[in-house]
MARKE-253401 format. One record per atom (N, C-alpha, C): residue number from 1; residue in one letter; atom name; x, z, y. Coordinates in steps of 0.05 Angstrom, whole numbers, padded with zeros to 5 digits. Each point is the difference from the previous one (the first is absolute). Layout:
BEGIN
NUM;A;CA;X;Z;Y
...
REM end
This chain:
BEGIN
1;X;N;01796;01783;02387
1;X;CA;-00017;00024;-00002
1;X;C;00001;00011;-00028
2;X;N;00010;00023;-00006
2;X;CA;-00013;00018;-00019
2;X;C;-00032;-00005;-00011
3;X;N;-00002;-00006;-00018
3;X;CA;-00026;00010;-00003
3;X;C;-00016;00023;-00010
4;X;N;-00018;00013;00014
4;X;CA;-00015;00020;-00010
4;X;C;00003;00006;-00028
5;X;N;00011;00026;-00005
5;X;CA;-00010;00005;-00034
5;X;C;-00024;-00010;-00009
6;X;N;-00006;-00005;-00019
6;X;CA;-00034;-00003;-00011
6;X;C;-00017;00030;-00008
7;X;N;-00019;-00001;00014
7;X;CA;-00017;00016;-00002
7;X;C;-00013;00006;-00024
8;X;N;-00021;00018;-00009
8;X;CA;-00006;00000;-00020
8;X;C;-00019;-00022;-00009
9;X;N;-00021;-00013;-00023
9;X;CA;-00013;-00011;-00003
9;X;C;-00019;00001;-00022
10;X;N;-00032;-00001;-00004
10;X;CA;-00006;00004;-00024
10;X;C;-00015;00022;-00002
11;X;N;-00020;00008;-00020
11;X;CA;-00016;00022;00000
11;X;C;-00020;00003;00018
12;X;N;-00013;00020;-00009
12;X;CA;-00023;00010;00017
12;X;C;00002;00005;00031
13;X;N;00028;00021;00007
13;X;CA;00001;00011;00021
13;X;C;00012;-00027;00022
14;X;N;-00015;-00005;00014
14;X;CA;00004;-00022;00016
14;X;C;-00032;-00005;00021
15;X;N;00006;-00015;00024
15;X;CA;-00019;00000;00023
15;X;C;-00004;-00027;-00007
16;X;N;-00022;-00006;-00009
16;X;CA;-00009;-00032;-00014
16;X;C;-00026;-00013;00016
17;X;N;00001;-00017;00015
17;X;CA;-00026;-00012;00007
17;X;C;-00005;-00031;-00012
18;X;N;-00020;-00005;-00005
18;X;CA;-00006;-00021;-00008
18;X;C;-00016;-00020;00011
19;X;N;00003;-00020;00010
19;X;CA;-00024;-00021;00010
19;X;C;-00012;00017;00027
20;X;N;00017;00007;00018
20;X;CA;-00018;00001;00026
20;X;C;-00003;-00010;00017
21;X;N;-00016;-00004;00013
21;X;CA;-00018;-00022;00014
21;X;C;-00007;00017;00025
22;X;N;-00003;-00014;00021
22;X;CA;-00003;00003;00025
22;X;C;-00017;-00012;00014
23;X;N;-00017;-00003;00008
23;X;CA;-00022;-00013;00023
23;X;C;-00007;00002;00029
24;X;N;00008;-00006;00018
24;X;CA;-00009;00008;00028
24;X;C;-00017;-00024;00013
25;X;N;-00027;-00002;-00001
25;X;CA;-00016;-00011;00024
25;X;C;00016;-00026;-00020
26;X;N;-00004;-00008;-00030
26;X;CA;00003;-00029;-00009
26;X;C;00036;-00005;00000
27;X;N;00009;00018;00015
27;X;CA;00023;-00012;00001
27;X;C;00022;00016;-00021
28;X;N;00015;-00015;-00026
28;X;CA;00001;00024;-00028
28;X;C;00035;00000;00016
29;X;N;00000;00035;00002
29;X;CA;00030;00002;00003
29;X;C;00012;00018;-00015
30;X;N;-00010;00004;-00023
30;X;CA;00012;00003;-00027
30;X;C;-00005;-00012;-00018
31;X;N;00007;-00017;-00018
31;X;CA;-00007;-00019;-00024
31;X;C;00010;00001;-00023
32;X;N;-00013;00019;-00017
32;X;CA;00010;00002;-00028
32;X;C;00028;00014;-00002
33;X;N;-00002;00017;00011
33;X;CA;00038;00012;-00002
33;X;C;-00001;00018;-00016
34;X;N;00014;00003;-00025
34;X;CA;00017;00024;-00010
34;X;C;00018;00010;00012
35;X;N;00008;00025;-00010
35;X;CA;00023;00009;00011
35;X;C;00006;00028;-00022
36;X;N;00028;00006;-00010
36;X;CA;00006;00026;-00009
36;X;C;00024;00011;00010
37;X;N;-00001;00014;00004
37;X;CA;00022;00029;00006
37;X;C;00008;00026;-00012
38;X;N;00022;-00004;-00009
38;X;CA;00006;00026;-00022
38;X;C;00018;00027;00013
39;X;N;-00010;00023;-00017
39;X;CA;00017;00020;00023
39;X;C;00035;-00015;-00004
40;X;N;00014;00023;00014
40;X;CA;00015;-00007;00021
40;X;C;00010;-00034;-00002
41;X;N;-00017;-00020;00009
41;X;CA;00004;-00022;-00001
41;X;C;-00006;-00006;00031
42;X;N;00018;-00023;00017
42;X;CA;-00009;00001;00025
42;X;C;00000;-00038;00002
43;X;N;-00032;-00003;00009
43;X;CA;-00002;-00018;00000
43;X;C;-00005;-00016;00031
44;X;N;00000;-00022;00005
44;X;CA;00015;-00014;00025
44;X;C;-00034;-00022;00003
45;X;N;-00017;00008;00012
45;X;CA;-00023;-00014;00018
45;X;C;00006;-00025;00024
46;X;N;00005;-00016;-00009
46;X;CA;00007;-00020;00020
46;X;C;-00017;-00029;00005
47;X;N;00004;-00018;00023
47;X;CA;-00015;-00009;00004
47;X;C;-00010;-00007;00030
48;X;N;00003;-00026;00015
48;X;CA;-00014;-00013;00023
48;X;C;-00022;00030;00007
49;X;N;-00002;-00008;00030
49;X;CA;-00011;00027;00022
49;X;C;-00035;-00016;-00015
50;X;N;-00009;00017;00000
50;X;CA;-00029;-00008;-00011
50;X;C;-00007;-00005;-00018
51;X;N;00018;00004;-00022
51;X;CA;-00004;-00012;-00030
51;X;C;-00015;00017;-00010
52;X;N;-00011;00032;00005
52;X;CA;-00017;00006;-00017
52;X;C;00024;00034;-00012
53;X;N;00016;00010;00014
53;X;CA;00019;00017;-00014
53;X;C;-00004;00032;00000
54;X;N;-00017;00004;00035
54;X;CA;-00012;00013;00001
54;X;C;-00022;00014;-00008
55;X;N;-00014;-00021;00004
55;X;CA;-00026;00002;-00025
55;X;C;-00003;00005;-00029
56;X;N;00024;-00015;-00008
56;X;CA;00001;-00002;-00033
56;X;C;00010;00044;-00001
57;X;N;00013;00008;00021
57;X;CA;00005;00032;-00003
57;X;C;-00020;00021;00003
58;X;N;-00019;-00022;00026
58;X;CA;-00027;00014;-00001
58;X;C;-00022;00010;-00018
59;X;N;00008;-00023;-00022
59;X;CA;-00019;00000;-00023
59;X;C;00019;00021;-00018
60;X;N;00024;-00004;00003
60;X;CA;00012;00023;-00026
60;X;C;-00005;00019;00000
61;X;N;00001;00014;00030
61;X;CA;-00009;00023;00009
61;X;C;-00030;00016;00009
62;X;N;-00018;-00018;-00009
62;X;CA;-00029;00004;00006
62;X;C;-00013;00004;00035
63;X;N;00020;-00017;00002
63;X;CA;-00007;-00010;00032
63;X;C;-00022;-00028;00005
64;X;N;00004;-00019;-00016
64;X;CA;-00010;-00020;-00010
64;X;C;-00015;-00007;-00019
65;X;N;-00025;-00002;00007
65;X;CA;-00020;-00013;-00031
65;X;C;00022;-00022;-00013
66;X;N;-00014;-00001;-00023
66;X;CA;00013;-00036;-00008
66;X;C;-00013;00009;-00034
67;X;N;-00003;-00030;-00008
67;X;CA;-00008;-00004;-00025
67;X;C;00025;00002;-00016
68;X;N;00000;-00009;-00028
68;X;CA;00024;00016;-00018
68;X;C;00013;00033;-00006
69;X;N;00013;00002;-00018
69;X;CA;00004;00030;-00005
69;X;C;00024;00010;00014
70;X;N;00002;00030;-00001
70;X;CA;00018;00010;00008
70;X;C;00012;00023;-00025
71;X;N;00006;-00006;-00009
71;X;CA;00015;00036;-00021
71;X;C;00032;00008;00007
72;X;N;-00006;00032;-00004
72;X;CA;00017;00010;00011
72;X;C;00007;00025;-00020
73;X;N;00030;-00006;-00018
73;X;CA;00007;00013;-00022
73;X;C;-00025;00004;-00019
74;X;N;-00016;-00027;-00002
74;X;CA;-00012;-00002;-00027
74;X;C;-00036;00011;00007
75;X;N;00000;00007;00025
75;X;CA;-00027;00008;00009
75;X;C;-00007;-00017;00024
76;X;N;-00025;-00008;00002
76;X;CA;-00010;-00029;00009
76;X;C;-00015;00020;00024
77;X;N;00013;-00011;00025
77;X;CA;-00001;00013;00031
77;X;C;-00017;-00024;00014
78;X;N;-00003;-00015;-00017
78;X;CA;-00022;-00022;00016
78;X;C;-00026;00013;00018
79;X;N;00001;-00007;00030
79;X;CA;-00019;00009;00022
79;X;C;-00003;00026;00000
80;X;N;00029;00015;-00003
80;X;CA;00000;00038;00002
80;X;C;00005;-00010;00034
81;X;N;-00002;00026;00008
81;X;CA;00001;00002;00030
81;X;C;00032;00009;00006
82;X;N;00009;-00005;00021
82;X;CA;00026;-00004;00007
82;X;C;00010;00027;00001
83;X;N;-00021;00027;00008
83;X;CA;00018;00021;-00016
83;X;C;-00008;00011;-00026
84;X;N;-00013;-00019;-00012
84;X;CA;00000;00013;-00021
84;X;C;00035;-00018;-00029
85;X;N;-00009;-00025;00015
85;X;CA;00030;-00015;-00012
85;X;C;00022;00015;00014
86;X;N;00003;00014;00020
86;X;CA;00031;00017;00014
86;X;C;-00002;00016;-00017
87;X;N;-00023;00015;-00007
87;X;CA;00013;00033;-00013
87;X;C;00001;-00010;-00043
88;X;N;-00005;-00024;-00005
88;X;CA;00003;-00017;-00018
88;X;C;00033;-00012;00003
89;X;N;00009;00003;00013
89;X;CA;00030;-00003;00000
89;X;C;00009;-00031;00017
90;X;N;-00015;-00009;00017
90;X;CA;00009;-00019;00011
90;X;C;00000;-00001;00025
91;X;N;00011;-00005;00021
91;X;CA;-00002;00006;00029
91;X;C;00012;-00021;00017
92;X;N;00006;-00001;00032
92;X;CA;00008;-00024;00004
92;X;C;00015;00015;00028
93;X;N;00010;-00019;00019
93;X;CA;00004;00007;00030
93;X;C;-00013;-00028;00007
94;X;N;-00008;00009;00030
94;X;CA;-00001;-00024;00013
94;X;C;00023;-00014;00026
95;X;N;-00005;-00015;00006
95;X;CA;00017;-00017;00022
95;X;C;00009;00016;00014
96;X;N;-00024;00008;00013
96;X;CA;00000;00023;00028
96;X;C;00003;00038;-00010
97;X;N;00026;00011;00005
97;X;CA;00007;00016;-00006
97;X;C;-00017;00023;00019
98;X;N;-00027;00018;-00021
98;X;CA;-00004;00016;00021
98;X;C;00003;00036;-00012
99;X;N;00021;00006;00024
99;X;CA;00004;00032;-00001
99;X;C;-00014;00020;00014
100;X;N;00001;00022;-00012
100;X;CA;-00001;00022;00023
100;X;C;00016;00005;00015
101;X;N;00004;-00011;00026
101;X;CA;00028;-00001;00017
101;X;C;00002;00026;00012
102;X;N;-00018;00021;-00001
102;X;CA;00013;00026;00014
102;X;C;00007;00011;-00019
103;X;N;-00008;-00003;-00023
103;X;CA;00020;00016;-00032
103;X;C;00028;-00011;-00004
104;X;N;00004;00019;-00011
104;X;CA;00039;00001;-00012
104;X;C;-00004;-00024;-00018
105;X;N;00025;-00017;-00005
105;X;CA;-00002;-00011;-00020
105;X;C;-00010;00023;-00032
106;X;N;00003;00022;00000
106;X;CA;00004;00008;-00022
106;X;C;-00026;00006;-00008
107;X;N;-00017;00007;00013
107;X;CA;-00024;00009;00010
107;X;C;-00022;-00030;-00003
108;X;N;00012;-00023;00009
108;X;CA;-00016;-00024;-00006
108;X;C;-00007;-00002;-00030
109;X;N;00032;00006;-00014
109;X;CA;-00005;-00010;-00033
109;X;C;-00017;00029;-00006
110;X;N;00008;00028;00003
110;X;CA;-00017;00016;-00008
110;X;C;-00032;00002;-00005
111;X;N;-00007;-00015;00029
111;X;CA;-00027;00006;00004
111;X;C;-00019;-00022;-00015
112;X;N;00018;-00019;-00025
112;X;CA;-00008;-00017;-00008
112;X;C;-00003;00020;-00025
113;X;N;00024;00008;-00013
113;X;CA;-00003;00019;-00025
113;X;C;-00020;00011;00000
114;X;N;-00002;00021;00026
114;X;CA;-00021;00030;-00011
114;X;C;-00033;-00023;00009
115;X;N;-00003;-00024;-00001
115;X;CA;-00022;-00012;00018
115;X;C;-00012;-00002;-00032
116;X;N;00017;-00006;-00023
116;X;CA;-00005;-00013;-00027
116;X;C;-00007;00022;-00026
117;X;N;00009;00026;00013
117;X;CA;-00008;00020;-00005
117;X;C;00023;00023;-00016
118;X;N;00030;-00003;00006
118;X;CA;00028;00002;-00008
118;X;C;-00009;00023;00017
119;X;N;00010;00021;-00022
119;X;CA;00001;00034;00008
119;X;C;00031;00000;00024
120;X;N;-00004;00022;00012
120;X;CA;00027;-00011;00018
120;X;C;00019;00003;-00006
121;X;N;00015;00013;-00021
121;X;CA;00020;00003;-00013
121;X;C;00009;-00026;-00008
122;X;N;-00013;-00002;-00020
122;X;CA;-00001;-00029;-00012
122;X;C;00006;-00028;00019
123;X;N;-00011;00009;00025
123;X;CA;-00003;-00021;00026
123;X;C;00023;-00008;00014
124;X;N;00010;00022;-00005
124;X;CA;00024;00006;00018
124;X;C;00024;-00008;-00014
125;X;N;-00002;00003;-00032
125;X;CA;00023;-00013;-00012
125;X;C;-00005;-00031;-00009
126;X;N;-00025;-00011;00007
126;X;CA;-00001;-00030;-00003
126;X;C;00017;-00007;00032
127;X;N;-00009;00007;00024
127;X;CA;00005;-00001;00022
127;X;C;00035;-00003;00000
128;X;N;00013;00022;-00005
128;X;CA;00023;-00003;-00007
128;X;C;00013;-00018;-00016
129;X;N;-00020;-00010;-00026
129;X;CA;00022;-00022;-00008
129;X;C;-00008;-00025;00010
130;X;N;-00023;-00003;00018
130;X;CA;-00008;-00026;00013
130;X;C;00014;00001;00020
131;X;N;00012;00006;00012
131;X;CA;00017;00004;00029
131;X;C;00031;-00009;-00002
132;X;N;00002;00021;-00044
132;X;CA;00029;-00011;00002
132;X;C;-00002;-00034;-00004
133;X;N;-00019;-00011;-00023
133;X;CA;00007;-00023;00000
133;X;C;-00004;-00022;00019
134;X;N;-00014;00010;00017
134;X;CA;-00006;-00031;00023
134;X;C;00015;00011;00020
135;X;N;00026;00022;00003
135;X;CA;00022;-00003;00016
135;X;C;-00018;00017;00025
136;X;N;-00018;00004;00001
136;X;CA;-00010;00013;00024
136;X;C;00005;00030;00009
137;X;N;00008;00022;-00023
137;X;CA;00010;00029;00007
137;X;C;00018;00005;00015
138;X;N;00010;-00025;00017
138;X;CA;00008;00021;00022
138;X;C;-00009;-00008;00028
139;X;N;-00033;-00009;-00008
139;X;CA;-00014;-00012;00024
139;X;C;-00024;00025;-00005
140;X;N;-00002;00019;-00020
140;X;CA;-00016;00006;-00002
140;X;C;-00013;00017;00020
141;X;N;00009;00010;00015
141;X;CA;-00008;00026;00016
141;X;C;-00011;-00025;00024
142;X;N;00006;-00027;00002
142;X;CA;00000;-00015;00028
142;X;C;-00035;00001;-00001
143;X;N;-00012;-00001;00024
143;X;CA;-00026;-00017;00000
143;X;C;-00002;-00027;-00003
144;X;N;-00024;-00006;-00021
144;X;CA;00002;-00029;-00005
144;X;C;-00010;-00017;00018
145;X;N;00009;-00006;00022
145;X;CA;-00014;-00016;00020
145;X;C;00025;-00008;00012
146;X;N;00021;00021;00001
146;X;CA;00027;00001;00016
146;X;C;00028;-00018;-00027
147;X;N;-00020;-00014;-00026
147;X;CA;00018;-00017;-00012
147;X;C;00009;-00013;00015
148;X;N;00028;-00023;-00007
148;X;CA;-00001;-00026;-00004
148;X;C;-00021;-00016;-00022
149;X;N;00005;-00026;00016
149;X;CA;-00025;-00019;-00026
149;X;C;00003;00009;-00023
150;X;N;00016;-00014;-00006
150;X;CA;00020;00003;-00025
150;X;C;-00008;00018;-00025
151;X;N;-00004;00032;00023
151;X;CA;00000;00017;-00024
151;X;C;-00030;00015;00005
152;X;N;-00012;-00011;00015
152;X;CA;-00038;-00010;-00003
152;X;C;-00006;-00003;-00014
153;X;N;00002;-00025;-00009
153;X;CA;00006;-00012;-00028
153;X;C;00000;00022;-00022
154;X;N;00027;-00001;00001
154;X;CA;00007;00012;-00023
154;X;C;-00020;00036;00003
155;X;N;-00007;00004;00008
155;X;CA;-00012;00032;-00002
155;X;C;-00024;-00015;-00001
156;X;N;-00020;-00019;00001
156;X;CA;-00016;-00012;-00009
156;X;C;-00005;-00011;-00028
157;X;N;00023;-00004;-00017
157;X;CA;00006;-00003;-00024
157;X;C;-00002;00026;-00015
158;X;N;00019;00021;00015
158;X;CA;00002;00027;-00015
158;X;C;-00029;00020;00002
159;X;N;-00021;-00010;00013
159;X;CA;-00013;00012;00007
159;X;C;-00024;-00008;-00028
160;X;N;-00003;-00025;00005
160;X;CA;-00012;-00013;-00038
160;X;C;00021;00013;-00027
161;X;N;00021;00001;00000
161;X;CA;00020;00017;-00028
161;X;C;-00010;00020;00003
162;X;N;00004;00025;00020
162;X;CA;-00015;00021;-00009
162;X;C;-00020;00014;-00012
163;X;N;-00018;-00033;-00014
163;X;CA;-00025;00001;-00011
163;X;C;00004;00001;-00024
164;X;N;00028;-00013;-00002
164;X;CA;00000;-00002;-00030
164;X;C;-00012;-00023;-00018
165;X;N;-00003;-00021;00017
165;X;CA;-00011;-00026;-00014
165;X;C;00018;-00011;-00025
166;X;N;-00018;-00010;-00011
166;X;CA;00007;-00015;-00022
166;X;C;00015;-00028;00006
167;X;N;-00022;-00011;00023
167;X;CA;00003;-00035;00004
167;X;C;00003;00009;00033
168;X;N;00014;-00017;00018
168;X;CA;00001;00004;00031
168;X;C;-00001;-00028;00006
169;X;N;-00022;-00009;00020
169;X;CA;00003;-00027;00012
169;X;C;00012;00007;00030
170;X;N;00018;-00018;-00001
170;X;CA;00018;00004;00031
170;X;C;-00005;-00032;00018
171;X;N;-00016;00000;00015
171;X;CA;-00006;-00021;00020
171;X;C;00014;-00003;00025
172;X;N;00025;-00015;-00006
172;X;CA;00021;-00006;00026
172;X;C;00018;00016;-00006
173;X;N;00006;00019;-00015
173;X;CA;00017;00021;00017
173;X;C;00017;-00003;00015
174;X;N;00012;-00021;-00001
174;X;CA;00026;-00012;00019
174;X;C;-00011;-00013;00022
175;X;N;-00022;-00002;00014
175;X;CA;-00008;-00018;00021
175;X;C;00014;00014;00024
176;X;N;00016;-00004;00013
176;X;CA;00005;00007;00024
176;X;C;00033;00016;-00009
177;X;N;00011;-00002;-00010
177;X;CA;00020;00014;-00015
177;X;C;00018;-00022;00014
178;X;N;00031;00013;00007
178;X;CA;00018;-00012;00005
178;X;C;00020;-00009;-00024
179;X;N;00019;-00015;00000
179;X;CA;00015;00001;-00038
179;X;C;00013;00026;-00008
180;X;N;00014;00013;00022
180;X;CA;-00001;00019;-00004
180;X;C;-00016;00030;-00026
181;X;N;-00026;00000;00016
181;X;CA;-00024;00006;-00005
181;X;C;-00011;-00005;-00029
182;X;N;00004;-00027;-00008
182;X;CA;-00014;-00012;-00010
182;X;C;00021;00001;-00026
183;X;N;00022;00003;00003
183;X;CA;00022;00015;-00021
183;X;C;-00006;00014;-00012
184;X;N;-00006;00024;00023
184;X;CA;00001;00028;-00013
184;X;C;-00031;00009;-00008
185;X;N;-00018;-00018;00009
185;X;CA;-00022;00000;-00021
185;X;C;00000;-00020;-00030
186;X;N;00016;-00018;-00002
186;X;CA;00001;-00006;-00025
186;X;C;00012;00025;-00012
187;X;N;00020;00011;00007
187;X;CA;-00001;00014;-00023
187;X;C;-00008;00028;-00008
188;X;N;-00019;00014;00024
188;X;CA;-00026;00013;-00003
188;X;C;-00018;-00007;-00029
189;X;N;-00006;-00031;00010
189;X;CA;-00027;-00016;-00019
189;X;C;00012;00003;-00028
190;X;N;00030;-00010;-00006
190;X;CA;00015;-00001;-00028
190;X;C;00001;00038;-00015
191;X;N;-00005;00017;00017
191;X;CA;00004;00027;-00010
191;X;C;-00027;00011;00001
192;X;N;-00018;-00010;00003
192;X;CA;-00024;00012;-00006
192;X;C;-00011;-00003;-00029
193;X;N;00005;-00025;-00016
193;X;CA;-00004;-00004;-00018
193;X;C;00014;00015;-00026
194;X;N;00026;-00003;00014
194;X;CA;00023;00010;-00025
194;X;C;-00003;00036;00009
195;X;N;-00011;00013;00024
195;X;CA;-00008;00030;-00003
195;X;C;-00024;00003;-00012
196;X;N;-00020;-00003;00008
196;X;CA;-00036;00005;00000
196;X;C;-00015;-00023;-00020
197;X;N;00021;-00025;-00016
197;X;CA;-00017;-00009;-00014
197;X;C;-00024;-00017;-00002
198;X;N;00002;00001;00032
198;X;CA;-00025;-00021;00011
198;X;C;00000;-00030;00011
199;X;N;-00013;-00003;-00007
199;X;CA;-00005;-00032;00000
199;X;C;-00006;-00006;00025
200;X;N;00018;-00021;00007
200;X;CA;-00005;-00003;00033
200;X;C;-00016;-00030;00003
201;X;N;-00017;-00010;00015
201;X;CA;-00001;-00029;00008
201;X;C;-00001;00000;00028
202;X;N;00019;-00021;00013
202;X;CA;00012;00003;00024
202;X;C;-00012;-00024;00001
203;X;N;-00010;-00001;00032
203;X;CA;-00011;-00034;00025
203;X;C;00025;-00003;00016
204;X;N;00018;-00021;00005
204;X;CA;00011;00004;00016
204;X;C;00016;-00031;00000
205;X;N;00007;-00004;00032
205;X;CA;00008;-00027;00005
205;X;C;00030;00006;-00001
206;X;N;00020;00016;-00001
206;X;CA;00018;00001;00005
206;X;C;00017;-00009;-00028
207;X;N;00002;-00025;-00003
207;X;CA;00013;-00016;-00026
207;X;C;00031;00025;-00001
208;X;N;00014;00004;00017
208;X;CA;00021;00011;-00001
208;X;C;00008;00030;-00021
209;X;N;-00036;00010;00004
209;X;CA;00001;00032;-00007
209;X;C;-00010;-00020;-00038
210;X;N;-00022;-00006;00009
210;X;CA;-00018;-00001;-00024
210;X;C;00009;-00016;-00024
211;X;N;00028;-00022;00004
211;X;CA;00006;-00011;-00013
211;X;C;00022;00022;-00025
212;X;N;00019;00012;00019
212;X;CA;00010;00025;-00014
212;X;C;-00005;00025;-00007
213;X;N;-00033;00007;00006
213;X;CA;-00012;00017;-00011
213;X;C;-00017;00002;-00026
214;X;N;-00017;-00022;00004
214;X;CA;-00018;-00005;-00021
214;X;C;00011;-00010;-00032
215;X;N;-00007;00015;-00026
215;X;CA;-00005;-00016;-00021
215;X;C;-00016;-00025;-00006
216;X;N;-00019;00003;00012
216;X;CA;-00013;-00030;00000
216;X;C;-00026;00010;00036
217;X;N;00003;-00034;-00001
217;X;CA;-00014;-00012;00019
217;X;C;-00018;-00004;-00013
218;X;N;-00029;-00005;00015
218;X;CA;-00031;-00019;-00014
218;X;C;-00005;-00012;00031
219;X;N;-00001;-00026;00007
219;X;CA;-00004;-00011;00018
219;X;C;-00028;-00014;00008
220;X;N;-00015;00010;00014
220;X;CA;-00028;-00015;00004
220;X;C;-00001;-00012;00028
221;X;N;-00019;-00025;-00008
221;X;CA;-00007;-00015;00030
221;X;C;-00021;-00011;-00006
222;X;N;-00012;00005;00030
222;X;CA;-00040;-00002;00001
222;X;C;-00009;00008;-00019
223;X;N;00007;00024;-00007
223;X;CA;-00015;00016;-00015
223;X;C;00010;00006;-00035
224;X;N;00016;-00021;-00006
224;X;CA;00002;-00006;-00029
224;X;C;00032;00006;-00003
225;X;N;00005;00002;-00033
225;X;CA;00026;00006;00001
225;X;C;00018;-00026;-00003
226;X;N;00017;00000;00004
226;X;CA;00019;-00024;00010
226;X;C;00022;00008;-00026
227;X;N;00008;00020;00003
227;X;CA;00025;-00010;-00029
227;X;C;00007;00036;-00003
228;X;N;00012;00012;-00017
228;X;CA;00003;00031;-00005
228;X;C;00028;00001;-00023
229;X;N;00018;00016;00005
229;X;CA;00025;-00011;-00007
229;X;C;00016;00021;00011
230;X;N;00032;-00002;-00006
230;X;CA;00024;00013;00009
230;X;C;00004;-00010;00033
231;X;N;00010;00013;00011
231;X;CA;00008;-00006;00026
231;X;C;00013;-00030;00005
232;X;N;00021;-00004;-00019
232;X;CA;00016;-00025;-00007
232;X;C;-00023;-00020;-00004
233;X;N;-00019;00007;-00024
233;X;CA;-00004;-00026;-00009
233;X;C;-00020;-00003;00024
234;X;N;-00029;00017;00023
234;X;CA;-00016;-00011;00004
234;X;C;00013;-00008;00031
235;X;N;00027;-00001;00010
235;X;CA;00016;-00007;00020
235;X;C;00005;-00028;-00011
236;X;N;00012;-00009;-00013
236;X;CA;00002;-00021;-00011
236;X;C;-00028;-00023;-00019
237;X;N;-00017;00017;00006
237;X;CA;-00031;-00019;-00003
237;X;C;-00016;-00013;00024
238;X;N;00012;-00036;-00006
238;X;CA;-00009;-00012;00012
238;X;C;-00025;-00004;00024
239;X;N;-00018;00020;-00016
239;X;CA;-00030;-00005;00016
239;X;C;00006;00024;00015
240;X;N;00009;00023;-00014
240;X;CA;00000;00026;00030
240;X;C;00022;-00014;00020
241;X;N;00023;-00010;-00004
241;X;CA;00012;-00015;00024
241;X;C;-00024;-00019;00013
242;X;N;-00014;-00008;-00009
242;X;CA;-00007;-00025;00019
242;X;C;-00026;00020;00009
243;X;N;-00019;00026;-00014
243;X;CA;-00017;00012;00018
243;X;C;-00002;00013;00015
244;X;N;00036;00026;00001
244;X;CA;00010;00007;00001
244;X;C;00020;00017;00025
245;X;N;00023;-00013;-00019
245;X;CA;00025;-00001;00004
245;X;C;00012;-00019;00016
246;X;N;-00015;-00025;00007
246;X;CA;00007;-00015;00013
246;X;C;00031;-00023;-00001
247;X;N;00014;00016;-00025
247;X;CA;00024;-00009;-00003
247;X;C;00018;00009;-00022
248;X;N;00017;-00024;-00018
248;X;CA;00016;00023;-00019
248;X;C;00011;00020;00005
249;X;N;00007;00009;00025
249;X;CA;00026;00019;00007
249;X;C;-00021;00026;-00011
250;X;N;-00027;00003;-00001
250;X;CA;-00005;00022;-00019
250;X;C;00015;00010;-00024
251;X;N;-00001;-00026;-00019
251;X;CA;00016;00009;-00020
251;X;C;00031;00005;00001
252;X;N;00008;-00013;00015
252;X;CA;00033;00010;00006
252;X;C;00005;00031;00009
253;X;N;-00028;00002;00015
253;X;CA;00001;00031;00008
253;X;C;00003;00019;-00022
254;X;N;-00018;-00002;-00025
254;X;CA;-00004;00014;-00008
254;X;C;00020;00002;-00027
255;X;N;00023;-00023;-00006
255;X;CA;00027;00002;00007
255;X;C;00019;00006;00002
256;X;N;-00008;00006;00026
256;X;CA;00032;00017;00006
256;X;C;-00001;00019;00012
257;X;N;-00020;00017;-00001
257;X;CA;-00017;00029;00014
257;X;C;00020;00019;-00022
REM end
């Protein structure tokens, strides 16, 4: 595998949390986690089904109470409300991709622009270059209901860029993706950064995409972080194989990707 260029690092401008903590009914499913993310830096959320990965995005995004801080480019977003951290420059998708299926694709990302308060002019030429980069302009006129999966997805992604985020949390985006699929959204995820500058943090089980996408991994289980590192080195760390990975062939993956 190639490895990811290195991202930027350092300074103020960066998505920094510190010490957050989680509680549900006694049971802690966040424990003390940091985490930073720098623009166009794309970082890799991984981690056993229940470890806490979801949640830990919940809290980034003011979906989730939790104790510890949150700052965001140097201004402390601790317990802002989840739109008031989106129009603060951080945003997310979820699992479940939901559109306006009788609108045009073009018309889905639009009605996100003029929703944020983008004069239409202006709307229309974000619209246009969100279409060219997630490959969708010549789906644009289609209704979004009459996609393939595939590019659900993906107009689910373009539909958060048209905001113009600073930071994008992407949860799964590859769940249900064929390799195919799952190709041609890696390298969607690798040109968002190097166009728009934004800092991505991606959830996703698909070792195949995430190993050759990500500059660094941060790996948590039951809540805590487990090891945070280059793709190479936290494939080849003992304890994420054994919490995990289940096996060295992680690191071999990551390899010869």
């Amino acid at each position: 595998m190639t490895e990811p260029r290195s991202a930027p690092t350092g300074g103020a401008t960066a998505l920094r949390a510190t010490g957050l903590t989680v509680d549900f009914r006694g049971l802690r499913a966040i424990d003390q986690v940091d985490l930073e993310l720098h623009p166009s830096e794309i970082l890799g959320l991984i981690g056993p089904n229940g470890a806490g990965k979801s949640t830990l995005v919940n809290v980034l995004t003011g979906f989730q109470a939790s104790a510890g801080t949150l700052v965001v480019d140097g201004t402390d977003v601790t317990g802002w409300s989840p739109r008031k951290i989106a129009r603060h420059g951080v945003r997310r998708t979820f699992q479940n991709v939901r559109l306006f299926e009788e609108m045009s694709v073009y018309e889905n990302i639009e009605v996100v622009a003029l929703g944020l308060g983008v004069k239409m002019r202006a709307a229309r030429s974000a619209v246009g270059e969100i279409l060219d980069l997630t490959g969708l302009a010549e789906w644009a006129d289609r209704p979004s209901g009459s996609l393939p999966y595939g590019l659900e997805r993906r107009l689910g992604i373009a539909r958060m860029l048209v905001a113009a985020p600073r930071y994008l949390m992407l949860d799964e985006p590859a769940a249900g993706l064929n390799e195919q699929e799952s190709d041609e959204l890696l390298e969607l995820l690798r040109a968002i950064p190097e166009r728009l500058g934004c800092g991505l943090l991606v959830i996703e089980h698909d070792m195949r995409l995430i190993m050759r996408l990500c500059h660094r991994l941060q790996v948590i289980d039951h809540g805590r972080v487990l090891a945070v590192g280059t793709p190479a080195a936290v494939a080849a760390d003992p304890a994420v194989i054994e919490a995990y990975l289940g096996s060295p062939v992680g690191a071999g993956d990551a390899a010869d990707h």
